[in-house]
C-alpha positions in Angstrom: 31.9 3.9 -10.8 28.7 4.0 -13.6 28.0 0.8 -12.3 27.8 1.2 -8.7 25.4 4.1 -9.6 23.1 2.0 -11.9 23.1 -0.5 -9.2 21.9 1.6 -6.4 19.5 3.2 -9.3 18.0 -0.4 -9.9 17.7 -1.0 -5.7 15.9 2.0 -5.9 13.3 1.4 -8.3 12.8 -2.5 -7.2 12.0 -1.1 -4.1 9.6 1.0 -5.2 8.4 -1.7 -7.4 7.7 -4.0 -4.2 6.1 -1.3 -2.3 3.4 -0.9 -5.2 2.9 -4.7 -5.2 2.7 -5.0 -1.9 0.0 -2.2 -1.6 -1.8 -3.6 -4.6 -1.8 -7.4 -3.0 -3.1 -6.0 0.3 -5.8 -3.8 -0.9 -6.7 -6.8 -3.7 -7.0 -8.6 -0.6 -9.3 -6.4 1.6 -11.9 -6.9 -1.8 -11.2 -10.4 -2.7 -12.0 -11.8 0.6 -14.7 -9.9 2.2 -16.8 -9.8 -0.7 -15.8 -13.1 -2.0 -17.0 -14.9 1.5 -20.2 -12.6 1.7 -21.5 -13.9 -1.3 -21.1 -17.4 -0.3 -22.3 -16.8 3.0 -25.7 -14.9 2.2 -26.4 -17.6 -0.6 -25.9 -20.4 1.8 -27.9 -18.5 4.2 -30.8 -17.4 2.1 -31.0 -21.0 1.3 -31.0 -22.6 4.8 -33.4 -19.8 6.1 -35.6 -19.2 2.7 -34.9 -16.1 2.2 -33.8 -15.6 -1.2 -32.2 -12.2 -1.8 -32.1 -10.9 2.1 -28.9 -12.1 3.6 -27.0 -12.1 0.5 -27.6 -8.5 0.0 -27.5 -7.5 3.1 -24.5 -9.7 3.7 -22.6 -8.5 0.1 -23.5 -4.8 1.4 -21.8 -5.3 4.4 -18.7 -6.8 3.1 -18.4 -3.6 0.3 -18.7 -1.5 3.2 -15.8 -3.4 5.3 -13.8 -3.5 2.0 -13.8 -0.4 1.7 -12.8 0.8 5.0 -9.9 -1.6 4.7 -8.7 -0.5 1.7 -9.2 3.6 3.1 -6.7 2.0 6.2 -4.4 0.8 3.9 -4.0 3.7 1.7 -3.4 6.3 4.5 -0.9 3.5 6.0 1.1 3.4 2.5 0.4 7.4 2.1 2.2 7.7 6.3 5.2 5.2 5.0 6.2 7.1 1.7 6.0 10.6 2.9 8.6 9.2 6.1 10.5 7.9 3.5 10.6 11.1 1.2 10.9 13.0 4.5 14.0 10.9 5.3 15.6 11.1 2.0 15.3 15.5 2.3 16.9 14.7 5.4 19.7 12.6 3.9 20.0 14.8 0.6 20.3 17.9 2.7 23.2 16.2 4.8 24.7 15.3 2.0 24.7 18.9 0.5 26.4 20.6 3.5 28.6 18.3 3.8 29.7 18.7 0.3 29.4 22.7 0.5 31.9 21.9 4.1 34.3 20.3 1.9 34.5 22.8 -1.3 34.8 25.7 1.5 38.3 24.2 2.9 39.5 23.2 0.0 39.8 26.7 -0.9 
């Protein structure tokens, strides 16, 4: 039986650990790429059109703006996701607990 327990223990906490990669690759992701292509963008801009600093600023700003709202997305969608899983754990725990409560009250 302890090991049953530690293996349902372990599921529990790789899942948790996948969640937090998951959210850590995703929002990596909304800062790697927009900002990452801005800056190549605006330099190869400023270059083609001479001027120096406009686009790429303007460009880089841009991109940290769109980052940003991406990441703000993503942490409301992870923030949604856990609290319907916590909600449906109370659920579950709750069930649990008057079932148990059911069964000590006819055994007596």
């Amino acid at each position: 039986m302890p090991s049953v327990k530690n293996d349902n223990k372990n599921k529990a906490n790789n899942e948790w650990l996948r969640q937090g990669m998951l959210m850590f690759a995703e929002s990596t992701g909304w800062i790697a790429f927009p900002v990452i292509g801005a800056l190549f963008l605006g330099r190869w801009l400023d270059e083609k059109q001479g001027t120096e600093p406009l686009y790429f600023l303007s460009i880089t700003a841009a991109a940290f703006i769109i980052s940003s709202v991406g990441i703000g997305i993503t942490g409301v969608k992870y923030m949604k996701r856990i609290e319907k899983e916590e909600t449906k754990s109370k659920t579950l725990s709750e069930a649990e607990g008057k079932k148990k409560d059911e069964n000590e009250s006819r055994d007596k």
